[in-house]
N, C-alpha and C positions, 0 to 999 in steps of 0.2 A: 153383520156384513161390514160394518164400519171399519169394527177391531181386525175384522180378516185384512181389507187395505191399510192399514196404519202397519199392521206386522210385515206385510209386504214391504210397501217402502221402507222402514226398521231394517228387511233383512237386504234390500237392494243398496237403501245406505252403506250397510258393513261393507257391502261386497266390492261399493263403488271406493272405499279407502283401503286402501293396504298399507300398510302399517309395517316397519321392517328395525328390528332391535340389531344394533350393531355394537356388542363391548368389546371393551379399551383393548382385549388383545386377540381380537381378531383381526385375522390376516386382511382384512379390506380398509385398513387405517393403516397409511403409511405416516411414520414418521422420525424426525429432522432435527438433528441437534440430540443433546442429551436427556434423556430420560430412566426415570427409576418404576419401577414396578412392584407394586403393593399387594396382596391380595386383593382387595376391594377396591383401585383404580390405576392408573399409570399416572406420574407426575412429571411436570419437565424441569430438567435442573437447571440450563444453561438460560443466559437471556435471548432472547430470539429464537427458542425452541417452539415449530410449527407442526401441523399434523396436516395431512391432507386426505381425501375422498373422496369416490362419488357420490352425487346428490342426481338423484336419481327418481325422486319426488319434489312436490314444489313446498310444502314445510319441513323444517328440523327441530329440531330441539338437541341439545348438547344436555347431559346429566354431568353436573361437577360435585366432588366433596367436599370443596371451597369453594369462595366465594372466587370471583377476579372478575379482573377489566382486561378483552381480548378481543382481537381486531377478523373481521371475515372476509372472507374476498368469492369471489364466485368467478372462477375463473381468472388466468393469467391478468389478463388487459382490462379489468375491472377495478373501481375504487374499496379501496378497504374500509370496513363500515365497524365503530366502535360499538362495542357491546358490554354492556354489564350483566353479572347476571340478576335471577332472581330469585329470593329465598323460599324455598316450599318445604320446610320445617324441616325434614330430615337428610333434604338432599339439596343442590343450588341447580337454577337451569337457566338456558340460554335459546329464546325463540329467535330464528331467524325463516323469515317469511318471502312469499316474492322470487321464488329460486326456479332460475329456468332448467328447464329437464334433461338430465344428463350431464350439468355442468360438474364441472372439479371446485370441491369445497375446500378453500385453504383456512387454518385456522391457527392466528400467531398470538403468543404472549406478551401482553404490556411488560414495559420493563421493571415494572411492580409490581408484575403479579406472578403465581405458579398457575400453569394448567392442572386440575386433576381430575382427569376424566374418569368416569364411569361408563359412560354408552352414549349412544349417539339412535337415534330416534328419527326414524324417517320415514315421513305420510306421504304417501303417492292417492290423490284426491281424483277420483273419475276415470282411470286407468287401469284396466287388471293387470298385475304384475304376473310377469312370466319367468320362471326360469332359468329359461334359456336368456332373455334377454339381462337377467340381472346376471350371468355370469360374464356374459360379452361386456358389459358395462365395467364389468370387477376387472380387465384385463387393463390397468391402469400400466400407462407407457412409463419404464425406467428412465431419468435423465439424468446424466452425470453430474457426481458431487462434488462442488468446493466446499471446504471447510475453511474458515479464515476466526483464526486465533486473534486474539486483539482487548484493546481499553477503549474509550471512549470515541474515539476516531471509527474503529469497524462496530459500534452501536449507532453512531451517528448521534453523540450525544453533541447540544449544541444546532442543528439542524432545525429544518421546522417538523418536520415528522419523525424523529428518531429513525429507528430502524428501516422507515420506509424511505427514507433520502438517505440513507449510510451507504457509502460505496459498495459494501456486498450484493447490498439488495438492486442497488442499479447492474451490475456487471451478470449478477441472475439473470435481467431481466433481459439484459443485450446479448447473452451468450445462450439465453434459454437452458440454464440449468437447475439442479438444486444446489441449496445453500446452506451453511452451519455456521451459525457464528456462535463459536464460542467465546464469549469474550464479555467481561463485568468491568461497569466503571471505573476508573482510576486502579485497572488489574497492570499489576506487577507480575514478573516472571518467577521471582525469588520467594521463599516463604519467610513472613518475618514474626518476629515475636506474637505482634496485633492480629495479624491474620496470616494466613496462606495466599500463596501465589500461585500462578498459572502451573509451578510444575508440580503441584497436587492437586489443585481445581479442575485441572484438562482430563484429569484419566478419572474424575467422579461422574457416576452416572454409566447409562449402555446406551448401543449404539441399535438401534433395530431400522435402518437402512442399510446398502449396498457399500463398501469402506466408498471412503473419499479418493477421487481420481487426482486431486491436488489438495494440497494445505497449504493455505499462506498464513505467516505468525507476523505479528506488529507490533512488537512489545518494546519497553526498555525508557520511556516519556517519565515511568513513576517508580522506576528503579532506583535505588540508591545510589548517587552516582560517585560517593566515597566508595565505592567496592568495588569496583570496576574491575579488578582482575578475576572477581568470585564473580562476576555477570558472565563473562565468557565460558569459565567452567558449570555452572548451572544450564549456560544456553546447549552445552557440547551436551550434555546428562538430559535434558531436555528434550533436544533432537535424537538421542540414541534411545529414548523411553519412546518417543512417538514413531520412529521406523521402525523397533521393536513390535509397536500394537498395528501398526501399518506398514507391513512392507513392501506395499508396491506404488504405496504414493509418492506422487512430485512434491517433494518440500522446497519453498520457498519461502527466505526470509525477506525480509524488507525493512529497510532502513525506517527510522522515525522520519517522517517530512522537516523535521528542522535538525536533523542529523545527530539525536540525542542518543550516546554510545554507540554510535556507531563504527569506531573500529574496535569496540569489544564484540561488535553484533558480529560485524563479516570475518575476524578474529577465528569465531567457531566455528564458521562457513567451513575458512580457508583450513583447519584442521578438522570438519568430517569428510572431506575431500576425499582426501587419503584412502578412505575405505568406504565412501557412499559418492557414486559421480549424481546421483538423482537430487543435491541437495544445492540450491543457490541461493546468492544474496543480490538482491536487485537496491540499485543507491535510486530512492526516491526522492531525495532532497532539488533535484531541479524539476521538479512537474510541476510542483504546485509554487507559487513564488508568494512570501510574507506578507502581508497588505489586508487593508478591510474587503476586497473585493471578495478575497476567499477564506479569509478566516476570522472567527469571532472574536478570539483570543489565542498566544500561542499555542494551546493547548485544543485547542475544538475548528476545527474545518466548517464551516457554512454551508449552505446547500451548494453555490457555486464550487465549492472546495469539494467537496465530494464528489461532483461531478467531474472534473477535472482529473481526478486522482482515480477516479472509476476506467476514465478513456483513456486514459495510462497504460493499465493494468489488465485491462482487458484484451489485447492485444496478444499479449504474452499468455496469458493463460491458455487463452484460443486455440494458441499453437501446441499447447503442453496436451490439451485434450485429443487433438489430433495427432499426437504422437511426433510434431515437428519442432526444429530448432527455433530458439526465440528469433523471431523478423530483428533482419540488419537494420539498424536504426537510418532515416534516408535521411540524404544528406546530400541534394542537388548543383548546391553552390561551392561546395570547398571538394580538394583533392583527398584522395585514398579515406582514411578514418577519419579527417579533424574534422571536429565538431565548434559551435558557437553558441554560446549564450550569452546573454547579459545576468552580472553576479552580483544579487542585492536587493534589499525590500522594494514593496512597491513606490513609497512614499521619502525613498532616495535616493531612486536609478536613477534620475532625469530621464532623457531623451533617449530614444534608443539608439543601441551600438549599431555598427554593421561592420562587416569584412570586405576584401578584395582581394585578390591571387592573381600575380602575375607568372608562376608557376608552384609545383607542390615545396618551393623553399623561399617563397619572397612574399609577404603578406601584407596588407597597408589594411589597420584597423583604426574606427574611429569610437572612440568610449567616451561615456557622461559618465554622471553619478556625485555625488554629496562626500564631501573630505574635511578632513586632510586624514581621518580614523576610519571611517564608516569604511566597512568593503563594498564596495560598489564601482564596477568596471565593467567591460566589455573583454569577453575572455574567448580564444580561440584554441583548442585542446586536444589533446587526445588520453588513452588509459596509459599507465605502466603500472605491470607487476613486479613487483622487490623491486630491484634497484635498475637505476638508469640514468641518464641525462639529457638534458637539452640545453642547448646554445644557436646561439644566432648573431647578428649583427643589426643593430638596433641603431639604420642609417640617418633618422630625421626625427624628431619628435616635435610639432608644434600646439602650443596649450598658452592657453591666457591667463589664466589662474596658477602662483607661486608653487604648489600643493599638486599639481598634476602629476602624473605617473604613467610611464611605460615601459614595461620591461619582461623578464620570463618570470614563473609564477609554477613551484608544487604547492597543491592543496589535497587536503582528506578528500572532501565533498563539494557539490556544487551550492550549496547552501550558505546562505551569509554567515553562518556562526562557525562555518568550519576552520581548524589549523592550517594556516600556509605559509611560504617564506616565497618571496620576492627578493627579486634582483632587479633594478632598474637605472631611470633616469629621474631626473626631476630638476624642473628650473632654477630650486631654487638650493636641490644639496649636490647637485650633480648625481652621482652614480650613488646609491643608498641600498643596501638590504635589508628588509622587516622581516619580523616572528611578527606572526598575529598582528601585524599592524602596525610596531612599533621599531622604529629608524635601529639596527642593531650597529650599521657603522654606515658614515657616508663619507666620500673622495671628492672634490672639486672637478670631477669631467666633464664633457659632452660628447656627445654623436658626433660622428660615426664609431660606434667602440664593441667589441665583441662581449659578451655576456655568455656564462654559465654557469649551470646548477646539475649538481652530480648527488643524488641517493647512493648513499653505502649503508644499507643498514638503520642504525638509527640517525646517523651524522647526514647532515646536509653539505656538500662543499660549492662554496662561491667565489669563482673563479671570472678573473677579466682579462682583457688581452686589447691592444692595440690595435686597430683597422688594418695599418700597418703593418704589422708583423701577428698576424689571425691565431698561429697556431703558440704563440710565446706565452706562454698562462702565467700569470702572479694570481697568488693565492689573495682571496680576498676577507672569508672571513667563513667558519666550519661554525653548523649551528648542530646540538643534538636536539631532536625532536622525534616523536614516536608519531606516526601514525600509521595508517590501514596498509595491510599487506595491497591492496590495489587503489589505488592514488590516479590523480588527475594531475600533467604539466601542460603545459601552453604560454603563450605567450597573451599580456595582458594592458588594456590603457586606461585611464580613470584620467574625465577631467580637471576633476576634487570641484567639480559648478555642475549641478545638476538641470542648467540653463544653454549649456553649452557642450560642445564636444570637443576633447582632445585626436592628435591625429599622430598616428607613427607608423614608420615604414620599416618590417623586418626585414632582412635577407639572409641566406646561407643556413636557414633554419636547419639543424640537424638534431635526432632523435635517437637515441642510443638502448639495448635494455629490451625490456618485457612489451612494447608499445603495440597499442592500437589491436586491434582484431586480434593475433593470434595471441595476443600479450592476457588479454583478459575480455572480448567479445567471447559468447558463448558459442562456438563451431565445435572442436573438440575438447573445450575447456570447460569448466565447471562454474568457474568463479565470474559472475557477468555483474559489470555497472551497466544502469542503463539512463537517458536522460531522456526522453521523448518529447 
């Protein structure tokens, strides 16, 4: 009688666990990023390559044919839990226990490790499995894919969690989609002797998700920056290999945050134009600004820095998903397009700038910042494509410091390391124009005196003219310099004391050329800066 009850509960136990084998290529495992497939498992090639599922019982276990350290999550809004596995002689496994019923099991790669799945194992304890219910479960919701190409910045190397504070993974999280980052440490675009670059790395491995609804690339920090004309033509072969294997995705590029090749980057932009309008170049160099608040080192963004550079970008993307034009960048206080920043590290700006308008051509700006070399101003601006000019009348200037400056200003990027030339004043040369920083010729003037700067090409011309007679030009002094087919002019003050502020009063501002919104904003144009 005894053994009769003992086989009873024996066969009520089995009945009470269900038990459900799930392998590597069955259709109820989605997954994200690159992977390769083996006879005997799937493996993931990219870093940051995740899988996901329902969990559908309250244990798992994962079968791997390696070993690794891999992160869980149980659901969206839940903390990811590190996992090692464990060695069962022939095979490696990975218990995860505690799992509420019905959740989405996410399952992502240390940056050290490969996944290689074999199956996936899941006990449902107390529950008869049904079906019908396990098919309704299996009806896992599609959500549209970014993929973001990248080095150490879209790893979130440098951060406190890697990949889980990396910009991707925040803008996932805030747009509710899926993610791909493709992207390995210190990755270069170019293939060099030592190893391969991203434009052989990107097309290794397959794809067993839905193609990507956008790509964003961030490359160009670990390029060789002696080659810069071969960065441009590998980025154009690049972009034509990735529309080639995706042709309906939104390509976006993106500037390096401290402006590293970047007019070799929007270079390529601005010639796949011509015969792809779905492809831009976005200038990140003013969201995030140089300082310990946001970055570790030039090289690696901190948690604050990513976050930062997430609420940027996410915006834009938003829009690209929804099938609308990138959001006009707002801008409550100043007329038509200009825009304002302060241009400069965190630990040289001083005090901060501000503007005023007395209408869309008379401006009164007050800039700090660290001199008489450091770039550091208060810059008021708009875009132009190719060539163009700005002038104005540069009525008052007052500064306490010999080393101050105010005057008009083309630059590449908004970022401190970028190319620029200046036309201005100063206490102590009178009227001076800089390359990069450096006095190329200066006059005995002052205020009230007209000022201009004219793009043709690669020549910059610096032109001045007396209050007096406004339209009477003398040539002041032709500079050649190359930069980005779309450039930044405005008008600029530095008090060269970053204790203090300088003060100057524009008027007669006038803007010539490719400028502002239809010049290079993205409405029916291709090629968009953007500063947020």
């Amino acid at each position: 009688m005894m053994n009769i009850c003992f086989l009873l509960l024996f066969l009520l136990l089995i009945k009470s666990i269900n038990t459900k084998i799930i392998h590597f290529n069955d259709n109820e495992i989605q997954y994200f990023g690159r992977w390769q497939k083996t006879v005997s498992d799937i493996q993931s090639v990219s870093s940051g390559a995740y899988l996901k599922t329902l969990a559908y019982g309250d244990e798992i276990r994962l079968k791997l044919s390696k070993p690794a350290v891999i992160y869980v999550q149980m659901n969206k809004n839940q903390q990811l839990l590190r996992k090692e596995t464990i060695d069962q002689g022939s095979f490696f496994q990975i218990n995860i226990d505690n799992i509420d019923m019905n959740a989405t099991l996410t399952v992502v790669s240390d940056l050290t490790s490969t996944i290689c799945l074999q199956e996936i194992e899941i006990m449902n304890h107390g529950t008869i499995y049904k079906q019908q219910q396990q098919q309704q479960q299996q009806q896992q919701q599609q959500q549209p894919l970014i993929e973001f190409v990248g080095h150490d910045l879209t790893l979130g190397l440098g951060t406190s969690q890697s990949l889980i504070t990396s910009f991707p993974w925040i803008i996932s999280n805030l747009l509710n989609t899926e993610r791909s980052q493709i992207a390995l440490p210190k990755a270069w675009l170019m293939d060099h002797q030592e190893s391969l670059g991203m434009e052989t790395l990107y097309f290794k491995g397959d794809d067993f998700y839905a193609p990507p609804h956008i790509i964003t690339i961030l490359l160009g920090e670990y390029d060789d920056q002696h080659f810069s004309t071969s960065y441009t033509t590998k980025l154009i072969m690049f972009l034509s290999n990735i529309r080639y294997r995706f042709p309906h995705a939104f390509i976006i590029v993106l500037s390096e945050p401290l402006g590293v090749l970047f007019q070799e980057s929007q270079k390529a932009v601005y010639l796949m134009n011509d015969a792809d309008e779905n492809i831009v170049f976005i200038d990140t160099t003013g969201w995030v600004r140089y300082g310990p608040t946001a970055y570790t080192n030039p090289l690696h963004l901190n948690d604050k820095g990513q976050e930062l550079f997430a609420h940027k970008l996410a915006p834009l993307l938003k829009a690209k998903l929804n099938g609308l034009p990138f959001p006009v960048q707002p801008n409550p206080n100043l007329p038509y397009d200009w825009q304002t920043i302060d241009i400069g590290q965190e630990n040289t700006i001083g005090l901060e700038g501000s503007v005023s308008f007395d209408s869309a051509h008379v401006f009164t700006l007050w800039g700090s910042g660290q001199g008489p070399m450091v770039d550091n101003f208060r810059f008021v601006y708009q875009q132009l494509s190719n060539n163009g000019s700005i002038e104005t009348t540069v009525e008052s200037h007052a500064a306490f410091a010999s080393c101050a400056k105010a005057g008009i200003m083309l630059r590449e990027h908004l970022g401190h390391t970028s190319s620029h030339v200046m036309l201005g004043f100063s206490p102590k040369q009178g009227v001076l124009l800089l390359k990069n920083g450096h006095v190329v010729r200066s006059k005995k003037l002052s205020p009230p005196y007209r000022l201009r700067l004219q793009r043709q090409d690669l020549t910059i011309m610096a032109s001045i003219a007396s209050s007096t007679f406004p339209t009477t030009w003398e040539s002041f002094f032709d500079i050649d310099i190359e930069m980005a087919p779309t450039i930044y002019l405005g008008l600029a003050v530095t008090s060269c004391d970053p204790s203090v502020v300088s003060v100057a009063k524009f008027s007669h501002v006038k803007l010539e050329g490719g400028i502002g919104r239809d010049g290079s904003y993205y409405t029916g144009g291709r090629l968009l800066l953007q500063n947020y």
